[in-house]
N, CA and C of each residue as an Amber inpcrd file, in Angstrom:
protein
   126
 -10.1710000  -0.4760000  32.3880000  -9.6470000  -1.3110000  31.3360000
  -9.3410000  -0.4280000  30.1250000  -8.0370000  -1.0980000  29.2880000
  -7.8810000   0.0210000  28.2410000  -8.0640000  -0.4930000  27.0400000
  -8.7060000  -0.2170000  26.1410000  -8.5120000  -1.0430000  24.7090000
  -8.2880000  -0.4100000  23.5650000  -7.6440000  -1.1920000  22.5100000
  -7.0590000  -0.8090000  21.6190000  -7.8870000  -1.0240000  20.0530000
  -7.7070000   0.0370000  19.5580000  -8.6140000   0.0220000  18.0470000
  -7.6310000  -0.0170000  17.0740000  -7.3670000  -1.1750000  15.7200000
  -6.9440000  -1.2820000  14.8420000  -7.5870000  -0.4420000  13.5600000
  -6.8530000   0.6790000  12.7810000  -7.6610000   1.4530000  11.5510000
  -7.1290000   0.9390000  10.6790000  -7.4110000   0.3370000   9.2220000
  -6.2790000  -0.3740000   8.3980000  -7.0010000   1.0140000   7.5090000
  -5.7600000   2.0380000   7.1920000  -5.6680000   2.9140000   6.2080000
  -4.9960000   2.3460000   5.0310000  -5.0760000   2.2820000   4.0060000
  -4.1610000   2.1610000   2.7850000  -3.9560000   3.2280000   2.0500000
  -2.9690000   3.8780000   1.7860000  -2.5790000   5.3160000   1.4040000
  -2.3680000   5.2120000  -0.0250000  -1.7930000   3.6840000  -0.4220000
  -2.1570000   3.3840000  -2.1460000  -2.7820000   3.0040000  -2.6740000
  -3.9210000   3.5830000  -2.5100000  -5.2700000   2.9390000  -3.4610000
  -5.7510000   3.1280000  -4.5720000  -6.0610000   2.0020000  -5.4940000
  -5.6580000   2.3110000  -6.8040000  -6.9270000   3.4650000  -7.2610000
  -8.0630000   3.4590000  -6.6410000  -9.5090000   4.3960000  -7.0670000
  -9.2050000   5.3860000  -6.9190000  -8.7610000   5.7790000  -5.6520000
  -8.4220000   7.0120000  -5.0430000  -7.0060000   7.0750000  -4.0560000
  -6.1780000   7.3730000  -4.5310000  -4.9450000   7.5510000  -4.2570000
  -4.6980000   8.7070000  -2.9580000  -4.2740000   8.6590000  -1.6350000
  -4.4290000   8.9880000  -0.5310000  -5.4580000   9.2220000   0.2470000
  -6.5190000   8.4530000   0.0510000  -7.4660000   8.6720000   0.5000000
  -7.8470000   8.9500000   2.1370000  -6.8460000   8.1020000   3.1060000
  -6.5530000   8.4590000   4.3940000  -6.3220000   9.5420000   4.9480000
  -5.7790000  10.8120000   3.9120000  -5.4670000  11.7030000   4.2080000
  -6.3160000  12.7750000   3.1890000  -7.5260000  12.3090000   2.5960000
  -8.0300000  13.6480000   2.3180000  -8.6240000  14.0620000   3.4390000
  -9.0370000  15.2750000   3.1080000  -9.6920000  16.5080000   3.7190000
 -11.2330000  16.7010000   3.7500000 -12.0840000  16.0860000   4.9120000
 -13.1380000  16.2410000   5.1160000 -13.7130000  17.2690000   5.5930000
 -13.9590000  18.3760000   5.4650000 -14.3840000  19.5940000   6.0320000
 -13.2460000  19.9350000   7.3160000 -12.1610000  19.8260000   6.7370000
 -10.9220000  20.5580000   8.0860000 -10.2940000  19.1400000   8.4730000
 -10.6360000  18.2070000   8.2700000  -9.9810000  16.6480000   9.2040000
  -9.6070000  15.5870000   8.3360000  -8.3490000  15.4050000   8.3280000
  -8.3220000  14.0100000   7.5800000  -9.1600000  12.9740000   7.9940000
  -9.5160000  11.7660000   6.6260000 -10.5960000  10.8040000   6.2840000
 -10.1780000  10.2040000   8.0120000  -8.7350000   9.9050000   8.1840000
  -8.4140000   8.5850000   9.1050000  -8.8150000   8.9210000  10.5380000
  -8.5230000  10.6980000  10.6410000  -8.7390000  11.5450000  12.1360000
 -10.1350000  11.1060000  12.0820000 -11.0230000  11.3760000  11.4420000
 -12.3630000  11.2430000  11.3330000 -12.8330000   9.8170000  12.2320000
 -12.2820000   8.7780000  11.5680000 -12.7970000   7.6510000  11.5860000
 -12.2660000   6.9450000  12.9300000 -11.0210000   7.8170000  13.2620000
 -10.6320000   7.2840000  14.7050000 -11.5950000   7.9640000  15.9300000
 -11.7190000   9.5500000  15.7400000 -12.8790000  10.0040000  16.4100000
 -13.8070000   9.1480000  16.4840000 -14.2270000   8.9550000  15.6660000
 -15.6690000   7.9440000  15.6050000 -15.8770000   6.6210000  16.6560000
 -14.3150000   6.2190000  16.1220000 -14.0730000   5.2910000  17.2150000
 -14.0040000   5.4290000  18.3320000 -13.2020000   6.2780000  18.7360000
 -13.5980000   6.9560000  20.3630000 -14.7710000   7.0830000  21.1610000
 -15.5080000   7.5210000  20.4530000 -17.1010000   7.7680000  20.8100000
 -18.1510000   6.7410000  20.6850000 -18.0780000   6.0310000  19.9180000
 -18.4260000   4.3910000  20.0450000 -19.1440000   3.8800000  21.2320000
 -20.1860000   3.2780000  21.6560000 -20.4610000   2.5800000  22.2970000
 -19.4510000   1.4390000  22.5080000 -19.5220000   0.5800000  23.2360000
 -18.9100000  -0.9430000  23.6740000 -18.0950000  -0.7110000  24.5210000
């Protein structure tokens, strides 16, 4: 079975303005958080 993960990035945010795409030690915020998802239980 294949399933699909929704990330809602917002790239205009008024606090912090691109935040999807900063730089976490080498990886953008969004690469990060999709990894994460990958690895996930369920």
């Amino acid at each position: 079975m294949r399933l699909a993960a929704l990330i809602p990035a917002r790239y205009a945010a008024q606090r912090l303005p691109g935040k999807p795409l900063a730089d976490i030690c080498g990886a953008p915020m969004v690469v990060r958080v999709a990894e994460r998802a990958r690895r996930a239980a369920g």
